[in-house]
SEROVO-349677 format. One line per 10 residues: number of its first residue (from 1); their letters; for each residue x, y, z of N, C-alpha, C, O, CB. Coordinates in pm, whole numbers, plus 50000, padded with zeros to 5 digits. Glycine has a CB too. Layout:
BEGIN
NUM) a) X,Y,Z,X,Y,Z,X,Y,Z,X,Y,Z,X,Y,Z; ...
REM end
This chain:
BEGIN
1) xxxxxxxxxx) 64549,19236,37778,64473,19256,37656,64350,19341,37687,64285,19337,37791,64432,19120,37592; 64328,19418,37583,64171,19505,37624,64063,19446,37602,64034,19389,37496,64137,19633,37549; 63968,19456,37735,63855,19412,37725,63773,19534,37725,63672,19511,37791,63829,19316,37822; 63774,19651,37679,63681,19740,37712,63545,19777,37676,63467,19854,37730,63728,19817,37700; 63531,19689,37549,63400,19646,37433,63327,19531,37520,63204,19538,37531,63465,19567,37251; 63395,19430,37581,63303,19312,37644,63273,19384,37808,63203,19327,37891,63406,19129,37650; 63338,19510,37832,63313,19508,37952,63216,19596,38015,63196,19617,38135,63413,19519,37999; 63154,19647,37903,63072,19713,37877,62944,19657,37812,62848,19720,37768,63127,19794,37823; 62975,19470,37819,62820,19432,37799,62847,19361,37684,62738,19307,37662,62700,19557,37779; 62931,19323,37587,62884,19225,37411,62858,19145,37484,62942,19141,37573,62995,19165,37266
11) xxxxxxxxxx) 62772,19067,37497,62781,18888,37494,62752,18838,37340,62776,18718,37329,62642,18805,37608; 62704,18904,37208,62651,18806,37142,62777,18753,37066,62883,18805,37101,62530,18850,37059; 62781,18681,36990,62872,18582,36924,62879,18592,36755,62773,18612,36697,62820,18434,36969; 62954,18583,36708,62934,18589,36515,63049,18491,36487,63161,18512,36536,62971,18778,36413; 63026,18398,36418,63136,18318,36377,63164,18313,36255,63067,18331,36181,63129,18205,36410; 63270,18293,36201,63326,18344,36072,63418,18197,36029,63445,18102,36103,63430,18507,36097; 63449,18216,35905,63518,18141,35850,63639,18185,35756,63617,18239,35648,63437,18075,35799; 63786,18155,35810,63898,18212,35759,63995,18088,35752,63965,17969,35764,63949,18335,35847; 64134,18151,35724,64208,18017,35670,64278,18011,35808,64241,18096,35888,64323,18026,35512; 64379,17917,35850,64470,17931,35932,64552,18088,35875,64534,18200,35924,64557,17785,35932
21) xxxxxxxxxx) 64602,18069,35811,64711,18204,35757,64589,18319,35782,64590,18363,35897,64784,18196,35542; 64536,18348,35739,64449,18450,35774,64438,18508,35943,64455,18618,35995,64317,18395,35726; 64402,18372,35995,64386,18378,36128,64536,18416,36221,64539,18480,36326,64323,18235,36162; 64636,18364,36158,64784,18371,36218,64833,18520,36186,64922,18587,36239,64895,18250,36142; 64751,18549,36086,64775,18700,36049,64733,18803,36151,64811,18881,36207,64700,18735,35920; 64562,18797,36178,64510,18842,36245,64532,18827,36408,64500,18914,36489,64421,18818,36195; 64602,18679,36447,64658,18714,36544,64784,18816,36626,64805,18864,36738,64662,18635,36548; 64863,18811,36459,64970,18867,36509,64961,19025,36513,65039,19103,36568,65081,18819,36434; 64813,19062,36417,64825,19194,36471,64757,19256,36566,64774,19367,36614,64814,19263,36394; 64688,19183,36586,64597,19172,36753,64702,19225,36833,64714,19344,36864,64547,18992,36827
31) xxxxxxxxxx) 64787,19123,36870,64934,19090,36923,64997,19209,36958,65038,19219,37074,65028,19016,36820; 65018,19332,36858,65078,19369,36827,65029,19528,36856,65088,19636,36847,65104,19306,36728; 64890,19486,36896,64823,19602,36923,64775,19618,37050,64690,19700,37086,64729,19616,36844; 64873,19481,37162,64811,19446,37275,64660,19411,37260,64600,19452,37359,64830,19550,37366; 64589,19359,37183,64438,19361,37186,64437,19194,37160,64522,19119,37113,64350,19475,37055; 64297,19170,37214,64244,19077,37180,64230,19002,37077,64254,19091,36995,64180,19093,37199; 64206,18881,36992,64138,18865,36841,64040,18946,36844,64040,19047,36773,64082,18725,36795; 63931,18915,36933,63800,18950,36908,63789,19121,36907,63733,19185,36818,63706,18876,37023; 63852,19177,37021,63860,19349,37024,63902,19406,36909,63858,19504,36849,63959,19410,37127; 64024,19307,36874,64111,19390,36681,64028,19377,36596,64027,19459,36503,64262,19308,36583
41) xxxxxxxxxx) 63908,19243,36600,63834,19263,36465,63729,19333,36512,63680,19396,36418,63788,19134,36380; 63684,19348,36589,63568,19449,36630,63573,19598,36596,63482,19669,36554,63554,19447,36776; 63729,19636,36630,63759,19750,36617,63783,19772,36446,63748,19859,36366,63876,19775,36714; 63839,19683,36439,63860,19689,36249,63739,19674,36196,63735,19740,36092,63954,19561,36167; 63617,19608,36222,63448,19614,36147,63412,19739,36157,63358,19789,36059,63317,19524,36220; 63438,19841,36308,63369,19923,36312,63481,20053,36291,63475,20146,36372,63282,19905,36431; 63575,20057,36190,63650,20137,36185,63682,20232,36313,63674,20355,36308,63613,20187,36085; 63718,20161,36423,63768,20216,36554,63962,20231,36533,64041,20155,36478,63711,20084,36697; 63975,20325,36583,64119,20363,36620,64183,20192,36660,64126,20112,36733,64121,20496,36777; 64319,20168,36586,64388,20047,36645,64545,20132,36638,64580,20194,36538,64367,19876,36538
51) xxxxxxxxxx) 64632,20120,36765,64735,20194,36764,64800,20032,36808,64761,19948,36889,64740,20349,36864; 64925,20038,36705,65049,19947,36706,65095,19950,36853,65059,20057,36901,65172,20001,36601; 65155,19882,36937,65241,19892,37020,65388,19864,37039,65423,19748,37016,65195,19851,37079; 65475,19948,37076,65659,19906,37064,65687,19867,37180,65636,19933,37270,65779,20030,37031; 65752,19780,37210,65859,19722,37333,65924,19841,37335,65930,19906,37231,65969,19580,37306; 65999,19900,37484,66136,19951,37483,66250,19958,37361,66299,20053,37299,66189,19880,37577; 66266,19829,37355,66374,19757,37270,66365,19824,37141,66467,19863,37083,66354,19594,37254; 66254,19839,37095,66257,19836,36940,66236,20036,36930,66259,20117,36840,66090,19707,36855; 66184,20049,37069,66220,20216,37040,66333,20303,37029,66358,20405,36965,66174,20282,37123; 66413,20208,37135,66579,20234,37169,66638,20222,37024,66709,20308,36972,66662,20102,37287
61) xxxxxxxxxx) 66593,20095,36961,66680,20123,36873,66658,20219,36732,66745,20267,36660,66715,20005,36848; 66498,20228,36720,66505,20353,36651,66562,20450,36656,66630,20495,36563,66437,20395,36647; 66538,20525,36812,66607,20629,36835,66784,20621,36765,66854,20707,36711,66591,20640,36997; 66805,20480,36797,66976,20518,36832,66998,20537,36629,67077,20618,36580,67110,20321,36947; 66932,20467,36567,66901,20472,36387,66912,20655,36348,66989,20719,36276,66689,20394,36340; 66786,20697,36439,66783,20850,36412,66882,20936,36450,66918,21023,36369,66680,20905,36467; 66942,20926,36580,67085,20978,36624,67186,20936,36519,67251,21033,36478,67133,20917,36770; 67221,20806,36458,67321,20768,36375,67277,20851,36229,67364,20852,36143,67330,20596,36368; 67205,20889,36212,67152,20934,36075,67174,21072,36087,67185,21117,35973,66996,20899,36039; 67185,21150,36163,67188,21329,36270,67348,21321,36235,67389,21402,36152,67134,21334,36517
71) xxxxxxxxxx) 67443,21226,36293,67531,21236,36316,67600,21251,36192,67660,21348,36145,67552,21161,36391; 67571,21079,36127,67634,21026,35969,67604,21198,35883,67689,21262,35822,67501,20843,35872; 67484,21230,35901,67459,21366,35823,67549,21506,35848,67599,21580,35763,67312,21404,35857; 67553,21516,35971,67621,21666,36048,67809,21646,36009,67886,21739,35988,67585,21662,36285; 67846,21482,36007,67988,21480,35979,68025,21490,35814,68135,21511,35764,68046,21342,36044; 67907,21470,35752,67894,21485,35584,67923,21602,35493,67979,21609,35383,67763,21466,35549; 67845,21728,35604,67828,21848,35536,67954,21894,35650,67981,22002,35596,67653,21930,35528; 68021,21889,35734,68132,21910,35775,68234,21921,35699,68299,22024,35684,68153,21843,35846; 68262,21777,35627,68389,21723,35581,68350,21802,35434,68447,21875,35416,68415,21532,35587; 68270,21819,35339,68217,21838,35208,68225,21941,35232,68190,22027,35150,68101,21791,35153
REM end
């Protein structure tokens, strides 16, 4: 997870009040961004860049979606 905001010195603290669902939300896109809770909302207060992150898995299978879609298309205007 990135620490590159605390490692550079935050110590102070702000505590907030949210729901569970809120919070399960915000974890998962933390999660999702390899980041921290605290780094994703930091970065989201201070309108900082947050880039999604993909497993292998889920790129492979895009790709193989976009190849099937190239293909399904190129055999379309073939046959037509």
């Amino acid at each position: 997870m990135a620490r590159s905001t605390r490692a550079q010195g935050a110590t102070l603290r702000i505590e907030i009040r949210i729901t569970e669902e809120e919070k399960a939300i915000i974890r998962d896109q933390a999660s999702r961004a390899s980041l921290t809770m605290s780094e994703y909302i930091r970065r989201s207060a201070l309108n900082k860049r947050i880039l999604s992150t993909m497993t292998r898995r889920p790129q492979e299978n895009l790709q193989d979606s976009v190849d099937s879609r190239s293909i399904c298309s190129h055999r379309s205007r073939s046959s037509g």
